[in-house]
Legacy VTK file of the C-alpha trace (Angstrom):
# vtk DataFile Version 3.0
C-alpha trace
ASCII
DATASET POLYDATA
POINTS 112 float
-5.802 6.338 -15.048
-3.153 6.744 -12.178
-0.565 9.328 -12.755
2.173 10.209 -10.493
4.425 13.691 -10.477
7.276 14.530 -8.601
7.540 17.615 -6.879
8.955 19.838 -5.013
8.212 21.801 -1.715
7.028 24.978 -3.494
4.850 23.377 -6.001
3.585 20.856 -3.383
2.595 24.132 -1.251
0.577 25.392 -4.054
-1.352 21.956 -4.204
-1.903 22.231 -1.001
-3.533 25.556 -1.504
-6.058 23.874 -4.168
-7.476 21.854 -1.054
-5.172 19.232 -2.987
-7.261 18.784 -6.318
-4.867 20.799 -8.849
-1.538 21.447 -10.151
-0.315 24.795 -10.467
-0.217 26.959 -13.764
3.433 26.173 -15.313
6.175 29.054 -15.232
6.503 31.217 -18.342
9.742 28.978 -19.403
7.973 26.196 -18.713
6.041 25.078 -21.677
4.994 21.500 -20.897
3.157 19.540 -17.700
4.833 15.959 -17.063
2.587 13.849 -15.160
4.663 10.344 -15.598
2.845 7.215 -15.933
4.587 4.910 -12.801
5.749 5.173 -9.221
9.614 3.869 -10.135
10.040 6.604 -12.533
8.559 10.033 -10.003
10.272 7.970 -7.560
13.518 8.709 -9.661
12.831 12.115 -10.352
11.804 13.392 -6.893
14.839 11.472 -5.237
17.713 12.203 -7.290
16.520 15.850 -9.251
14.562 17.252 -6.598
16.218 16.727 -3.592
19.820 17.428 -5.087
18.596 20.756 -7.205
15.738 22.257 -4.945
16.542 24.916 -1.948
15.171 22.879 0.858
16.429 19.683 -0.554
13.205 18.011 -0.252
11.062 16.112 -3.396
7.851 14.335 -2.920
6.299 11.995 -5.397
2.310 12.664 -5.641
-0.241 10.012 -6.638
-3.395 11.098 -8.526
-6.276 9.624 -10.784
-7.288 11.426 -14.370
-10.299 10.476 -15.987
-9.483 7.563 -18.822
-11.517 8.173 -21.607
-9.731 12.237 -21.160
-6.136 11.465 -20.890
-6.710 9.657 -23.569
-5.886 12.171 -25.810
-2.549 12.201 -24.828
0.274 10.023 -26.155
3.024 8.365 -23.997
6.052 9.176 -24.885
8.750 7.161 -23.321
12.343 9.176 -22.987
15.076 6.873 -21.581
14.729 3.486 -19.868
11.154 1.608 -20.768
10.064 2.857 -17.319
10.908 6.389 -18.073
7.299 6.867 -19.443
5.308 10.391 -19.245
2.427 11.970 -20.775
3.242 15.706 -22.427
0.234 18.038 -21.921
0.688 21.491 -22.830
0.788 24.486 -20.361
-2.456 25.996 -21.816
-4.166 22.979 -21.221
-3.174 22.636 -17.660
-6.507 24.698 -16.366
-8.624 21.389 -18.467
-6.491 18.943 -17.075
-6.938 19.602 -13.512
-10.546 19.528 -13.973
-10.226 16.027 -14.837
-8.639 14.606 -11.997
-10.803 12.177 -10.204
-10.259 12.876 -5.885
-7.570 14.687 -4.345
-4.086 14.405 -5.328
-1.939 12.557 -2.501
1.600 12.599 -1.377
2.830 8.952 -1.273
6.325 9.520 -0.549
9.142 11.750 0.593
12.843 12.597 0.178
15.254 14.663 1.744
LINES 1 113
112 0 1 2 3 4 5 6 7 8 9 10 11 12 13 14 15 16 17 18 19 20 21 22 23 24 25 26 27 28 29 30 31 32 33 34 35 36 37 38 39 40 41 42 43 44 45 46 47 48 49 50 51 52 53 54 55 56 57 58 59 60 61 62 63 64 65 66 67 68 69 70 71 72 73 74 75 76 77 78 79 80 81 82 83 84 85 86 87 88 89 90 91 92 93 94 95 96 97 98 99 100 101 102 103 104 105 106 107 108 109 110 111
């Protein structure tokens, strides 16, 4: 399955230190991971939340493929607009997660 996630410089620096094939452990008051299921939505996200909010004023949207039958598990939850559609994995799970991702994550687009 493709998954996007929008981003930030500082997170996107940590991917980069993974040789791009994980996402960084979540923050202590951070208790869920949002991959979102469609480019319009991170699109959203990086462009209005992450330039506006972030220090740089920068947001990136990254592409990446999970394993099908694994995400599975994991029910969409849609939480405004029908396009507004994102998986909820738990922190703890995070570690599991990026071991399913299929390639490298990629940056397909960026905002400042």
């Amino acid at each position: 399955m493709k998954l996007y996630r929008p981003i930030g410089t500082k997170e996107l620096e940590l991917i980069a230190k993974s040789g791009y094939k994980a996402f960084p452990p979540r923050l202590p008051d951070q208790p869920i991971f949002y991959p979102v299921m469609n480019v319009e939505y991170a699109t959203e996200i990086a462009q209005n939340w992450n330039v506006k909010y972030n220090e740089d004023h920068k947001g990136y949207v990254t592409e990446f493929e999970v394993d099908d039958e694994w995400i599975s598990r994991y029910e969409v939850h849609i939480v405004g607009a029908s396009h507004h559609a994102e998986l909820w994995v738990p922190a703890e799970e995070l570690p599991e997660f990026n071991r399913h991702i299929i390639g490298k994550i990629q940056v397909i687009r960026t905002f400042s």
